[in-house]
C-alpha positions in Angstrom: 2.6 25.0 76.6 1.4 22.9 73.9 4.1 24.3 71.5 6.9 23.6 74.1 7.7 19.9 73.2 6.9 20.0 69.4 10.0 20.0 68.5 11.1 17.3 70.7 8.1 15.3 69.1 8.9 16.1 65.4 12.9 14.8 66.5 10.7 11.3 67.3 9.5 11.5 64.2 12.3 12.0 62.2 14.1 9.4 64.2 11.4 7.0 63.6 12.2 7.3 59.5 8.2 9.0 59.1 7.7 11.9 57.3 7.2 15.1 60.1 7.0 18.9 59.9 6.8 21.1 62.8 2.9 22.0 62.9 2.5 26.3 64.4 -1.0 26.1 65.6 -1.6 22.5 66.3 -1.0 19.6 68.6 0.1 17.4 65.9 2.6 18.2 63.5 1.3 19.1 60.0 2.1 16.0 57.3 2.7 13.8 60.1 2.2 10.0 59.6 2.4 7.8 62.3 5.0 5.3 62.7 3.1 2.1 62.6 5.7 0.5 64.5 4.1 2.9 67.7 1.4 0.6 68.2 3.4 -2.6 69.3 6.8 -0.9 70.6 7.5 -2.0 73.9 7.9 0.7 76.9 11.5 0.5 76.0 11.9 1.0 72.2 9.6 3.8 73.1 12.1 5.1 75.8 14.5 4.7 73.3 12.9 6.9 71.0 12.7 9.2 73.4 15.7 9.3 74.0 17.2 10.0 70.5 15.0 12.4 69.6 15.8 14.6 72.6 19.4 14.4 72.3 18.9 15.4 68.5 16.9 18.6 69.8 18.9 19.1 72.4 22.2 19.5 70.2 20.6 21.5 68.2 19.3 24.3 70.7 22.7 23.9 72.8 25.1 23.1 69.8 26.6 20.4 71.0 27.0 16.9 69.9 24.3 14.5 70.8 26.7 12.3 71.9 27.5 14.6 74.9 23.9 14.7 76.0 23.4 11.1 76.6 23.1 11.0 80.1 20.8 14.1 80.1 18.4 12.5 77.8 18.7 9.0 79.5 17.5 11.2 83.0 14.5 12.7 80.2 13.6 9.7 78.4 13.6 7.6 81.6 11.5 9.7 83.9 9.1 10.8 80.8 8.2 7.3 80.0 7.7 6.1 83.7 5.2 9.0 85.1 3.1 8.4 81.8 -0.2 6.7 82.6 -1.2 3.6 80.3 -3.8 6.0 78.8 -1.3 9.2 78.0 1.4 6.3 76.4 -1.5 4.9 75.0 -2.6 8.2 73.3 1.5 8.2 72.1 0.9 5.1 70.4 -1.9 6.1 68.7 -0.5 9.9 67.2 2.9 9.5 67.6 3.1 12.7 69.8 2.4 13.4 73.8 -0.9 15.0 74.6 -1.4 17.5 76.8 -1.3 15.7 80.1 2.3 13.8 79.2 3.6 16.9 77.7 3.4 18.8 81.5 5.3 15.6 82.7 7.8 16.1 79.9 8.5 19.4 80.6 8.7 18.3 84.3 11.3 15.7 83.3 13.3 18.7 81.5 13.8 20.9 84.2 14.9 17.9 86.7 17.2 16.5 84.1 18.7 20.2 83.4 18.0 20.1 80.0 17.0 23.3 77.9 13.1 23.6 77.1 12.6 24.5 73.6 10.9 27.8 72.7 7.6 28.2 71.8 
């Protein structure tokens, strides 16, 4: 299950201009520096970022244009970021990636916004 979301996470990554590589036996991505702009987004430019990066993962595994999924990944981004507790979007400030306890809530958020779940 840990696997499930990293690509989702390396899109954030990418989208947030830091340097990310999709990691096969970790939680974090291998090479992965975290954007320092993390630590003082609001709950919104994280949404936000959310956002992107699943509509850039999710063109890619439905080939489709991101554009197309915008209301999809508003449903993701939106209902991701509000059933995270202050200590699991804390822990995304702090590594740039969802632990385990946000990552079953964003795989939750998947299936009720009827997006595709990456493979593991």
């Amino acid at each position: 299950m840990r696997a499930v979301l990293r690509p989702v996470l390396a899109a954030i990554a990418i989208a947030a201009s830091t340097h990310a590589a999709f990691a096969a036996a970790s939680n974090t991505p291998t090479q992965y520096a975290v954007d320092p702009a993390l630590k003082t987004a609001s709950i919104g430019e994280l949404q936000s970022r959310v956002r992107q990066a699943c509509a850039v993962t999710q063109a890619k595994l439905q080939n489709v244009s991101e554009f197309s999924l915008s209301r999809k990944c508003d449903c993701y981004a939106g209902r991701t970021m509000r059933s995270l507790s202050a200590d699991e979007v804390q822990a995304y400030r702090d590594t740039g990636v969802f632990n385990e306890g946000a990552r079953a809530k964003a795989l939750g958020a998947l299936d009720s916004c009827k997006l595709q779940r990456p493979a593991l």
